[in-house]
C-alpha positions as CSV (number, residue, x, y, z in Angstrom):
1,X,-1.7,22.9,-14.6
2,X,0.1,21.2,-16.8
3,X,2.1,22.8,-19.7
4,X,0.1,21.1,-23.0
5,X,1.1,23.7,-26.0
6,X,2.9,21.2,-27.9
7,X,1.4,17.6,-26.4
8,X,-1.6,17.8,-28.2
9,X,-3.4,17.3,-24.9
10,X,-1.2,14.5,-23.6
11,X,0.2,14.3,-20.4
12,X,3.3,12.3,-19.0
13,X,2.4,11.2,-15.7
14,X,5.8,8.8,-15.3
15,X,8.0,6.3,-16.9
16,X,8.4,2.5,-16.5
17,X,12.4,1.2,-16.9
18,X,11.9,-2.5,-17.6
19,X,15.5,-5.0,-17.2
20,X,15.0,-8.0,-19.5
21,X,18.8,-9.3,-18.8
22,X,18.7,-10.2,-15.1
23,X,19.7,-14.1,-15.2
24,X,20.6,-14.3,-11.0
25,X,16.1,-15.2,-10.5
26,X,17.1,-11.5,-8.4
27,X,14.0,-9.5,-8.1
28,X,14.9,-5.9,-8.7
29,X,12.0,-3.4,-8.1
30,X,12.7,0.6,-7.4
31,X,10.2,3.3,-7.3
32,X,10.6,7.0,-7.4
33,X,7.9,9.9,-7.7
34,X,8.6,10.0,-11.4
35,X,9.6,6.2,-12.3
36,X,8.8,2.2,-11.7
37,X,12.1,0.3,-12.3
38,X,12.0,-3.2,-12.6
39,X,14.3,-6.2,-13.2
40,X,17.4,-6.4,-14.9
41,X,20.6,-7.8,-13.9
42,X,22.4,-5.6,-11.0
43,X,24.4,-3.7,-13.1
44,X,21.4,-2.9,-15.7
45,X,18.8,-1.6,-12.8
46,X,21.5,0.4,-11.2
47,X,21.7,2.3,-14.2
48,X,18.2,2.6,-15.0
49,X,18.3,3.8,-10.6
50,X,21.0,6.2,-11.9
51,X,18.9,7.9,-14.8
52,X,16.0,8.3,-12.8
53,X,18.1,10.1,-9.7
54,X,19.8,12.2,-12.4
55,X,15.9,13.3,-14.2
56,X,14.0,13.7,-10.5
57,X,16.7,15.8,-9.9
58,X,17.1,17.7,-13.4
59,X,13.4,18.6,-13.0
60,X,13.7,20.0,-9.5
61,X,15.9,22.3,-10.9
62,X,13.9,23.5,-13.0
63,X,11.3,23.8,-10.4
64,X,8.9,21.6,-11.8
65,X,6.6,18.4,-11.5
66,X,6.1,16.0,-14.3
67,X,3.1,16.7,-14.6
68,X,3.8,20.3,-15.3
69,X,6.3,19.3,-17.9
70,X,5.5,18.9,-21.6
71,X,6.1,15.8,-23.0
72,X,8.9,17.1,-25.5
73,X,10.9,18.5,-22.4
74,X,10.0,15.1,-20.3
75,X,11.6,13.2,-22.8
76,X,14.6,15.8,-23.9
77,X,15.2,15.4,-20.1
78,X,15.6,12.1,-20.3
79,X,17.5,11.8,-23.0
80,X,20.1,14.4,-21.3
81,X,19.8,11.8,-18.2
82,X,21.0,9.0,-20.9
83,X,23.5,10.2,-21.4
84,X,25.0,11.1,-18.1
């Protein structure tokens, strides 16, 4: 069940990483159980790639799905994954 004491109800169920600076006509498009990454240059999407890895694997530590997670600690994880 997922953890809704301070979400008012809501529920993050994933996260969409969008490249808008991908000028080679490359299609980019990565999928993970928590994230749908798409376009950007090479460099950009690898990073948004590296974020994701660096989340899906921040809340397996934690021994958790998304689902499970509030959406303050979805997005505090995130922000740690920014910053890695």
């Amino acid at each position: 069940m997922a953890n809704q004491d301070d979400n008012d109800g809501r529920v993050v169920v994933g996260f969409l990483g969008v490249g808008l600076d991908g000028a080679d006509e490359h299609q980019r498009l990565t999928r993970s159980d928590n994230f749908l990454i798409v376009g950007g240059s090479a460099e950009t999407h690898g990073r948004m790639q590296d974020v994701a890895i660096h989340f899906d694997k921040s809340l397996k530590r934690r021994g958790k799905t998304l689902r499970e997670t509030s959406a303050r600690e979805a997005i505090d994880l995130l922000r740690e994954s920014l910053d890695q």
